[in-house]
C-alpha positions, -999 to +999 in steps of 0.1 A: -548+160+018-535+195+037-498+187+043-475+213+057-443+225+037-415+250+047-410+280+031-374+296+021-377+319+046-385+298+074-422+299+079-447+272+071-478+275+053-509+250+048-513+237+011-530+209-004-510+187-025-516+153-046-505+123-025-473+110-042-472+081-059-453+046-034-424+037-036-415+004-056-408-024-040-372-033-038-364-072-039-329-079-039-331-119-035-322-143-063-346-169-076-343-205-090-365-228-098-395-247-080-379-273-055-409-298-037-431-270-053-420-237-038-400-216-055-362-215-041-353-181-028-322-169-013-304-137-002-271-149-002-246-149-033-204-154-036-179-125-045-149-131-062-120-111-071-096-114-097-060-090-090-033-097-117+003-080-107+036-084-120+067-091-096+101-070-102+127-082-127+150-093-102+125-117-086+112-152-097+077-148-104+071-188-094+087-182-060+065-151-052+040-175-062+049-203-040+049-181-012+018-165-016+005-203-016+017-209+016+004-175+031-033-185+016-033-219+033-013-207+067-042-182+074-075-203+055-076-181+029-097-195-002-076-183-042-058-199-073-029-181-078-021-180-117+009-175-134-004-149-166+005-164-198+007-131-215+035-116-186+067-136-178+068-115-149+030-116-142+006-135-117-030-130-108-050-138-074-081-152-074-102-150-040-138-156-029-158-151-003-198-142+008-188-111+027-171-085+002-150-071+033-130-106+028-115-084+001-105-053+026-097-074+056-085-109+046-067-100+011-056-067+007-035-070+039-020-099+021+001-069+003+018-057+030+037-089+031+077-084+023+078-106-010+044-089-022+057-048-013+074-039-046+053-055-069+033-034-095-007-039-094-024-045-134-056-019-126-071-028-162-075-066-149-085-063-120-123-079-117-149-082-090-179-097-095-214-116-078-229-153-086-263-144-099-293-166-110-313-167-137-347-180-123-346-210-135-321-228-113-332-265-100-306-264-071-301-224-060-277-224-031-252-252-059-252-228-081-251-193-062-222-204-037-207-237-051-207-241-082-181-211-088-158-227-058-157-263-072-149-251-106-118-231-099-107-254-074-105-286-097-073-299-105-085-312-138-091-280-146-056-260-146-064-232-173-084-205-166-098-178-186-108-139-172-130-113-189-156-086-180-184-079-208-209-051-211-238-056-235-256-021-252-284-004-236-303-014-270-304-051-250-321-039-219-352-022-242-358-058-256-389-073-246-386-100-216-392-131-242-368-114-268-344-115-239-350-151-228-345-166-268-312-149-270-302-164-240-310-193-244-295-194-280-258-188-254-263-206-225-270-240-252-240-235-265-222-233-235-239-263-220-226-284-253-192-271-242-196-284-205-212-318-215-180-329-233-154-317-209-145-290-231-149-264-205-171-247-179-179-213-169-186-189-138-210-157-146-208-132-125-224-099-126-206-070-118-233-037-121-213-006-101-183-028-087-164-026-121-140+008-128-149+003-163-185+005-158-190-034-170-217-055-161-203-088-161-176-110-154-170-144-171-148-174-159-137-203-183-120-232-167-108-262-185-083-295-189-068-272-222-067-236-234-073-242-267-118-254-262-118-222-240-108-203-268-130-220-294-157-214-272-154-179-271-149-181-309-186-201-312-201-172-290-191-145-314-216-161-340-250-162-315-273-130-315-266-117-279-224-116-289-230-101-324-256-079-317-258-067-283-223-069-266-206-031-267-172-043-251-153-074-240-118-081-224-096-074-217-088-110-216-069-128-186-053-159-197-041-183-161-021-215-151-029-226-122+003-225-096-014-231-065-046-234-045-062-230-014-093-246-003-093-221+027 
């Protein structure tokens, strides 16, 4: 084929070059499983943001709290706000939304508020994250968009657990089946957990949203702390934990002090 190309100086000159090769095809939708025999499809997934901050000494942490309750619900804006076990002075946010500007234009102005001016913003916890699916879904919209909301919103469920994870490049060179046994080896185990109460969990993937270049985000949500922490304790023995995880934590550790259904 004679294409034309410009040269440094300005002038153009006829050559024949080989026809580059297409483009890939770029398919950002997430797939579940066959429903009435079509395979579910969807383009839509839920955000959520995790901000932990601590509140100055001279101010009560549960009161900041209980204000920050009221704001939420005053101006139907979906969180569970947590007190952080691990700072007496500390509290985290969780919000959600489908649109990430939720974050920029419903939240973050939250900050300008009087009680919320002066208090100091934890950077290492903050997390941001996107439900995800893993193909195989029966019911794809439950799991991408309300699964994640009904979790965190469940009064039964008053401890909640916060961590981003990034697994080794070695992981992504695995074959497609290699991939899908090691998986499945986690996800059991974490299905056992769920069946008996013991606790439930939100994935999110996080791939270019997360400062420290993590790829996922994990919520565990439970009637007690101490099955969340077993669970993560029975992960540590499967392949994927053991073998192919390169960093986890840092760990958020949340009562629940209020919500807001939006």
């Amino acid at each position: 084929m004679s294409t034309t190309t410009q040269r440094p100086e300005g002038g153009t000159s006829e050559s024949t070059e080989a026809k580059q090769p297409g483009l890939p095809k770029i398919d950002v939708n997430e797939y579940g499983g066959k429903k009435e025999g079509v395979r579910q499809s969807m383009n839509r997934r839920l955000f959520m943001q995790l901000l932990a901050f601590d509140v100055p000494v001279d101010v009560n942490a549960n009161d900041v709290a209980s204000e920050l309750g009221k704001l939420l619900r005053s101006r139907n804006i979906p969180g569970v706000i947590y007190a952080d076990t691990m700072s007496p002075r500390g509290l985290g946010l969780l919000s959600w939304g489908e649109d990430p500007s939720h974050f920029v234009r419903a939240v973050r102005p939250l900050f300008t508020e009087p009680f919320l001016r002066s208090v100091t913003l934890r950077q290492d916890m903050a997390m941001l994250g996107r439900s995800y699916s893993t193909g195989h879904e029966p019911d794809l919209e439950f799991v991408l968009l309300k699964r994640p909301i009904q979790n965190v919103l469940n009064e039964s469920y008053p401890w909640h657990v916060w961590y981003p994870l990034r697994r080794t490049g070695e992981f992504a060179r695995l074959e497609p089946i290699d991939q899908s046994h090691i998986l499945r080896e986690h996800a059991s185990i974490g299905m056992a957990y769920g069946a008996q109460e013991l606790a439930h969990d939100i994935r999110l993937a996080c791939h270019g949203l997360d400062a420290q270049d993590n790829e996922f985000v994990i919520g565990l949500v439970g009637g007690e702390l101490h099955p969340l922490s077993h669970l993560v304790q029975s992960m540590r023995k499967t392949r994927q934990t053991s073998e192919f995880i390169a960093k986890m934590g840092p760990f958020f550790v949340g009562y629940v002090l209020e919500r807001s259904s939006g």
